[in-house]
N, C-alpha and C positions, 0 to 999 in steps of 0.2 A: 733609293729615292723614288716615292711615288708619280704616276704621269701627269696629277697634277700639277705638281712642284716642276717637271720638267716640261711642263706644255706652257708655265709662266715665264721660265727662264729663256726659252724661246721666243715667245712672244716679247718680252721685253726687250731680251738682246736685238732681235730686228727691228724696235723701235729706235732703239736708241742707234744701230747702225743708220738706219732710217736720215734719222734729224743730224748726226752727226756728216752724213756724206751731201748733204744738202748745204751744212754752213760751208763744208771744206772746198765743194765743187762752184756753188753758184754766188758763195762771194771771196773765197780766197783765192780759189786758183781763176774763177771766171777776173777779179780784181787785176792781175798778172795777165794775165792774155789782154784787155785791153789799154791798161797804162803800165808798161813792165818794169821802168825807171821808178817810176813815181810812186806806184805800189810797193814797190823794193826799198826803197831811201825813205818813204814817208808812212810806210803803213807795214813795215816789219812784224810789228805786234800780229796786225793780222792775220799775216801769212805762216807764221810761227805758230799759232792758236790754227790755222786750218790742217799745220801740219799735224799739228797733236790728235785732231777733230780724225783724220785720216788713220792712224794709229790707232785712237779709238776703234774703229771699223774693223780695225784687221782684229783686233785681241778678240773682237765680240763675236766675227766673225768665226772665232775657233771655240768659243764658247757654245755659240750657237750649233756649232756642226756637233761637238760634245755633246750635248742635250737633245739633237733627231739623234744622234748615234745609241742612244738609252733609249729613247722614248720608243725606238722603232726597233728595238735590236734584233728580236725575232724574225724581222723580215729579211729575204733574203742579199737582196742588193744593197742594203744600209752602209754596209762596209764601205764598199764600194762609190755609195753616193759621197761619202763621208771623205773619203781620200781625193776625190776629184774638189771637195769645197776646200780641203784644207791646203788641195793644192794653188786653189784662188788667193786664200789669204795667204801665203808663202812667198808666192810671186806680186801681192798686193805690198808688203812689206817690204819689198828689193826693188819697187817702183817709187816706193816713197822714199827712197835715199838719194834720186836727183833733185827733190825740191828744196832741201837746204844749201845744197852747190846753188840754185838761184839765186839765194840770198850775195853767194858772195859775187854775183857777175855785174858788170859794171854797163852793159850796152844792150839795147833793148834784143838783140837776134840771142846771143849768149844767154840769157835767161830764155826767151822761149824755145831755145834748144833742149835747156833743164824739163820744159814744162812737156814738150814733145816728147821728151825719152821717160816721162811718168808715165805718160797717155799711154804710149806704142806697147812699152813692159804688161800697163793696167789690162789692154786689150787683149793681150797673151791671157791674160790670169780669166778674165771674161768669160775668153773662150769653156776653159774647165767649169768654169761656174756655172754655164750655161747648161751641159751636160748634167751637173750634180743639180740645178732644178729639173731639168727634164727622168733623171732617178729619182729624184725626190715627189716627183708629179706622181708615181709607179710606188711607192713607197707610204706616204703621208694617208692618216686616216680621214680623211674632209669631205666636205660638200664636192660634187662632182663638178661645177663649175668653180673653185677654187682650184683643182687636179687641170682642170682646161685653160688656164689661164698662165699657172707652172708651166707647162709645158711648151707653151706659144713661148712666153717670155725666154727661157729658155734654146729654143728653137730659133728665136733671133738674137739673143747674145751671139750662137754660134756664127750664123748668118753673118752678123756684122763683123765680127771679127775677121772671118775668111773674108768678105768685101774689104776691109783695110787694105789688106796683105795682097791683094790679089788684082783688086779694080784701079789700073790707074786713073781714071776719071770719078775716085769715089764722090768726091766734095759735089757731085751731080747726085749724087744719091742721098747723101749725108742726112740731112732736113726729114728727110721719107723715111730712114732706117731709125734715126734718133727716136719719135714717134712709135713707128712698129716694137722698137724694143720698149720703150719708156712704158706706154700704156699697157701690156699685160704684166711687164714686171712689176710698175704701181699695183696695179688690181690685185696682182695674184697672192705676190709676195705679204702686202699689206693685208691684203683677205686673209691667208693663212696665219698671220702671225696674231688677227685681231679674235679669230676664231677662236685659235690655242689658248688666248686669253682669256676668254670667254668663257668656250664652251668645253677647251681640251682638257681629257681627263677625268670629267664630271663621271662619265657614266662609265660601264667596262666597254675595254674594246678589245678586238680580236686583232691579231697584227698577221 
């Protein structure tokens, strides 16, 4: 398979992760965190379609780690980047089996218990993800401010993860790290994937 075919299938699969973790985060499970009865008994459907939305994420997620694993394979840490993403989408997969037990809890703490042990697991997987962008920053053939922006975002997935686990007054932080992660991972990840689109593969490259 050529690196254009594989700099497409990257790009796509990160879009489509993209859109997918946006329906399943900011209206299924954000839906559950503020009405958990109500969204549960009245809006099933949705929470059922965010689970699937999450699922989507993980499958595309190994798709996509498939595809830098070709595109890159010459390189020496590919492997390597490769086993840390896939170890995200693995532990991403065993997080999304507390939110159907949501479905069946009947009081609003019992479900955001469900919603808490997706998070706390998700955050576990984060952490490895966060490492397979900062390999991937070392890796990836791009614009140098695309490689700066991987590596920040990555550098605060870790960050925040170890702040969960570690700071008991994180929800003091929370606001400030949400941001510090969100905005390079937007930038970087989306720059990388729109590039591949683009431009990856057009010309030869050296790996």
């Amino acid at each position: 398979m050529n690196t254009r075919v594989l700099s497409k299938i990257v790009g796509i699969g990160y879009l489509i992760i993209f859109f997918a973790a946006i329906f399943a985060n900011f209206f299924a499970l954000e839906s559950i965190i503020q009405t958990p009865i109500e969204t549960v008994e009245n809006n099933g459907l949705m929470v059922r379609m965010g689970i699937l939305a999450f699922l989507i994420t993980v499958v595309f997620d190994v798709v996509v780690a498939w595809a830098l694993k070709e595109l890159y394979k010459n390189h020496s840490l590919t492997v390597l980047s490769t086993y840390f993403r896939m170890m995200h989408a693995a532990i991403m997969g065993v997080a999304i089996f507390a939110l159907p037990l949501a479905l069946k809890k009947t009081t609003p703490d019992d479900i955001l218990v469900q919603v808490d042990t997706f998070n706390y697991i998700w955050l576990i997987g984060l952490f490895f993800f966060g490492i397979h962008l900062i390999l991937l920053s070392k890796i990836a053939i791009v614009p140098r401010f695309i490689k700066v922006f991987l590596v920040i975002a990555g550098v605060m997935y870790v960050v925040d993860t170890v702040a969960h686990f570690s700071l008991s007054n994180y929800a003091d932080f929370a606001s400030v790290l949400l941001i510090l992660v969100a905005i390079p991972s937007i930038l970087g990840e989306m720059s990388f994937a729109l590039w591949l689109l683009i431009k990856g593969g057009k010309t030869k490259e050296k790996t």
